[in-house]
Structure formats: structure tokens, C-alpha cells
N, C-alpha and C positions, 0 to 999 in steps of 0.2 A: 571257888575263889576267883573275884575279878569280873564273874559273870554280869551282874546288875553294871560295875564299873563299866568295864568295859564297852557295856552298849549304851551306858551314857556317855563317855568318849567319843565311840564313832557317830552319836547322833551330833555332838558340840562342831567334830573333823567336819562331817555332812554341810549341815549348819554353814561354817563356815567358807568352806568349798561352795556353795550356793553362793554365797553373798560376793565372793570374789569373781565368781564369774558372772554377777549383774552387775558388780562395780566394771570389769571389761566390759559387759556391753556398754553401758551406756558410756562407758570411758572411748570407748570405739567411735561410736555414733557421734557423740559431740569432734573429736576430732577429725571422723571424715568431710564432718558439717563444715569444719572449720577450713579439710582443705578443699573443699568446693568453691570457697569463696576467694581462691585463688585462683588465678586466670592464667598461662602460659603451659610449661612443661609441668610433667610430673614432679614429684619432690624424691630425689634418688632415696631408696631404701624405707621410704614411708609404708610402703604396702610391706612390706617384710617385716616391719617392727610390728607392725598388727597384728598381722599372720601369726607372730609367734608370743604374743603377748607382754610385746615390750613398751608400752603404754608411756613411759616414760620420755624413752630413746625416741619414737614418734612423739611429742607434744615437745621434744626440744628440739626434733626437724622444724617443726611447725614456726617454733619460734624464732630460728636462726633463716626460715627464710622469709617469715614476715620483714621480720627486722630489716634487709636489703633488701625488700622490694621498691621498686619505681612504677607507679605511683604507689604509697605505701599501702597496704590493708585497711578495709571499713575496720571501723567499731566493732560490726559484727565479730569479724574473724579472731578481736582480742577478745571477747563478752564469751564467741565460744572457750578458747582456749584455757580462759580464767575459768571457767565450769569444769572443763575439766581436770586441771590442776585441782580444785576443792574437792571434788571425786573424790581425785587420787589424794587427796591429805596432803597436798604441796604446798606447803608454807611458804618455802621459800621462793617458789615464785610468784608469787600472792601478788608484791609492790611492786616487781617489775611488768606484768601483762596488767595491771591498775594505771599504770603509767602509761602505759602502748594504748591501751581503753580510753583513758581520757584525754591522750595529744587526737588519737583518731576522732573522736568524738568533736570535738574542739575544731577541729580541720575541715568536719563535714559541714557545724553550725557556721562558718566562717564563708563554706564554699554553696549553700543553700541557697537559693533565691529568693531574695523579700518579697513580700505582697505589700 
């Protein structure tokens, strides 16, 4: 009893266990991308949300300190951060780093040099 079950369960657990830990990688990567493109101090507790797999609690460091930066953040830094939020299935901040995306974006074409 359970036997066939059963090892079709641990392969679906397996399965799944795999995929969540590609979705942290590349959920990692794009948001250290993102805080590369920050210039001064480190972001308190960003490397420990990592470490521990809090993907979340890091991409809303990211974005509570974009947000107060002077001068603000490129494009880039909201382009990555929108990546990662879809990764992670974040809906909810979908509109708000679309928003941060295209004022940056906006600010760069504004501050570019014509030919």
C-alpha cells in the first residue's frame, strides 16, 4: 500500500523543491543585479534576506531604498527589480516598479544628449 503513491509524491515534493530553488536563484541574481546599480553604503540586512531566503523582505529593501535615493535610480534598477517581482509572482507590485520604470526612463530620455 502507498508504494507506486508514494514515489510518485516524492518525485512531484523533488519536482517542486527543484523549481523553487531556480526560482531563488535567479530571484537572487536579478536582485543583487539590481543592488549593484546602487552606488553608496550597503542596504542594512539585504545580504541576510538572501542568505536566508527571504526574497521578498530583500526586493522591498530594494525598493524602499530606490525610492529615497538622490539622484534617483536608472531604469535599469526598476527593469531589474520588475523581473524579479514576476519571478516571484508579485502582483502587487507589478504598477508600482512600472511606474518607478517609466518616471526613470522618462528622466534619462529628458537628461540625454541630442545629436
Amino acid at each position: 500500500r502507498g508504494g507506486l503513491g508514494m514515489s510518485l509524491s516524492f518525485v512531484r515534493v523533488r519536482n517542486m523543491d527543484e523549481r523553487l530553488i531556480k526560482q531563488w536563484e535567479v530571484t537572487g541574481r536579478l536582485l543583487r543585479d539590481a543592488a549593484t546599480e546602487l552606488s553608496g553604503d550597503p542596504i542594512e540586512d539585504f545580504e541576510d534576506y538572501l542568505a536566508h531566503n527571504e526574497m521578498g523582505l530583500a526586493l522591498g529593501a530594494l525598493i524602499g531604498e530606490g525610492s529615497e535615493r538622490e539622484p534617483p535610480p536608472s531604469s535599469s534598477f526598476w527593469r531589474l527589480l520588475r523581473q524579479a517581482a514576476d519571478v516571484m509572482g508579485l502582483a502587487k507590485h507589478r504598477n508600482d516598479l512600472r511606474h518607478h520604470f517609466r518616471t526613470a526612463l522618462a528622466r534619462e530620455s529628458i537628461s540625454a544628449p541630442r545629436t
